[in-house]
C-alpha positions as a printed NumPy array, in Angstrom:
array([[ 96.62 , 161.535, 152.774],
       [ 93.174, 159.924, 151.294],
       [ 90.372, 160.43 , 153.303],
       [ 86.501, 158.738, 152.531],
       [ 83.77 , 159.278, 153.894],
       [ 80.934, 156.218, 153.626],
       [ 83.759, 153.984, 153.299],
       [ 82.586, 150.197, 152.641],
       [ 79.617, 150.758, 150.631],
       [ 78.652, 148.454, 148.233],
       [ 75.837, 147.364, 145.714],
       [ 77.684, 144.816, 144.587],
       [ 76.703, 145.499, 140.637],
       [ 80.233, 146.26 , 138.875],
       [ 78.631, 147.441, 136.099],
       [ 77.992, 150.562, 137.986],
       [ 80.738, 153.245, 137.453],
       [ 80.197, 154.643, 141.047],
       [ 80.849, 150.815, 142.45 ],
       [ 84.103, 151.325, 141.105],
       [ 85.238, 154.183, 142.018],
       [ 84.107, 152.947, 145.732],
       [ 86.272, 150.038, 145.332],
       [ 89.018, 151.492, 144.201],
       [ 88.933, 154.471, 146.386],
       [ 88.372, 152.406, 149.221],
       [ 91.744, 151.03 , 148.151],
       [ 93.655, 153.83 , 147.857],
       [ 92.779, 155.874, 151.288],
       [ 94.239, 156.159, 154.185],
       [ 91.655, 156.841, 156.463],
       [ 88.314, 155.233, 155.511],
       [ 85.231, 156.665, 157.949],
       [ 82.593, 154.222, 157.982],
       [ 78.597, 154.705, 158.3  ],
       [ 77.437, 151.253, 158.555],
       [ 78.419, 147.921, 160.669],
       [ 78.105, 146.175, 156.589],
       [ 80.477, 148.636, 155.634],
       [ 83.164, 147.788, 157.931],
       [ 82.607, 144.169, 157.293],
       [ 83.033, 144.698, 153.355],
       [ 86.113, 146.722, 153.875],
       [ 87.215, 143.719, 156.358],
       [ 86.723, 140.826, 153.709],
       [ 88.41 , 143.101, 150.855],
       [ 91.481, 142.678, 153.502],
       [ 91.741, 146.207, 154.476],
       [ 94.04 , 146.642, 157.445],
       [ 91.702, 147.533, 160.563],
       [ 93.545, 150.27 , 161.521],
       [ 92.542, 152.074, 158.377],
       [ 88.928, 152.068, 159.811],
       [ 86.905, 154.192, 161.868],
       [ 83.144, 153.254, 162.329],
       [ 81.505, 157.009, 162.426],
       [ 78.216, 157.056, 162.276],
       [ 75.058, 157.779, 159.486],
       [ 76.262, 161.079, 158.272],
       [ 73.042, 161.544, 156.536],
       [ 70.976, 161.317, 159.76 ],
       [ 73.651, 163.675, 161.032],
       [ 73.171, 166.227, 158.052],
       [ 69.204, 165.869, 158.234],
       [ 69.459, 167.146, 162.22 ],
       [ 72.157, 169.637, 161.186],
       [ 69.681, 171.491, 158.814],
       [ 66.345, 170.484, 160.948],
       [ 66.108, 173.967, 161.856],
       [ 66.595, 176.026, 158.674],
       [ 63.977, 172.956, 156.8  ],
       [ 61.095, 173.685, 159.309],
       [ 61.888, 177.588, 159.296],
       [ 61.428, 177.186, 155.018],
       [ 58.356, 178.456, 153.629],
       [ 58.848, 176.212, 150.364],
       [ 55.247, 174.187, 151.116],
       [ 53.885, 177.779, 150.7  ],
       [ 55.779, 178.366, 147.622],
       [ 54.318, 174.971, 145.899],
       [ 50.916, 175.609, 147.336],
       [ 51.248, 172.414, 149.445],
       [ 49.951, 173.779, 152.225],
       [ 46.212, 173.74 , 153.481],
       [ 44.955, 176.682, 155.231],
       [ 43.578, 176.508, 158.969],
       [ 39.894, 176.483, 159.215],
       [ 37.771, 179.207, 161.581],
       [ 37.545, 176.106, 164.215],
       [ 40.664, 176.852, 165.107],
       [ 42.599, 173.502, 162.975],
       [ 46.484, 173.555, 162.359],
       [ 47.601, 174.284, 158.684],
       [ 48.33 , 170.758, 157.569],
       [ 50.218, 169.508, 154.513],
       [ 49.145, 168.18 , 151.518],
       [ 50.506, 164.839, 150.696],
       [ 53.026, 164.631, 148.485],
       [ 56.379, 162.547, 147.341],
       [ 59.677, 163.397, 146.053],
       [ 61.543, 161.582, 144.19 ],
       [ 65.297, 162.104, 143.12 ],
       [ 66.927, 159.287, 140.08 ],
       [ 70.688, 159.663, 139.129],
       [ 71.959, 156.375, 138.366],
       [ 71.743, 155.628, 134.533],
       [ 71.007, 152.48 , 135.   ],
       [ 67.827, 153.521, 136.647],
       [ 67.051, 156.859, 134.059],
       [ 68.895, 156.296, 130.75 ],
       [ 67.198, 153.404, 129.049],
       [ 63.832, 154.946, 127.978],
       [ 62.343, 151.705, 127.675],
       [ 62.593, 151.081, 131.308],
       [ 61.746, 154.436, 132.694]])
């Protein structure tokens, strides 16, 4: 039995390597756990059977309030001095601003032209 999770996703750009593996895994499970209402609608015009799908939910939002918790209990701000201290008039520690920014697809980090 072939399980996936995030079923249905597409970017619709088959020159990606990861848009075929979706495809084709898509094509191959059994079970295919959806996370979006466009995913179930891709699946639906690739004519997979319905009964192969189950609508599930964002698993991401479920991860980010599975780990809630443990990310507000981190002292990593500390660690990368992104925090500002309290004043004497009695002010919260606030953070500093700052971004973060994660690139994996080589068409986004492999053509140093572009990037």
């Amino acid at each position: 039995m072939i399980a996936h999770v995030e079923a249905g996703l597409r970017s619709f750009d088959r020159s990606m390597p990861e848009e075929v593996n979706r495809i084709l895994t898509d094509h191959v499970s059994d079970l295919l756990f959806v996370t979006r209402r466009a995913g179930f609608q891709n699946l639906r015009n690739e004519g997979i059977s319905l009964d192969k799908i189950h609508f599930v939910g964002n698993t991401m939002i479920d991860s980010l309030l599975n780990f809630k918790e443990k990310a507000e209990a981190s002292t990593i701000l500390e660690q990368l001095a992104l925090v500002r201290q309290a004043g004497k008039n009695g002010a919260a520690n606030s953070v500093t601003r700052y971004a973060l920014l994660t690139l994996h697809r080589p068409s986004n980090v492999d053509n140093q032209d572009i990037f």
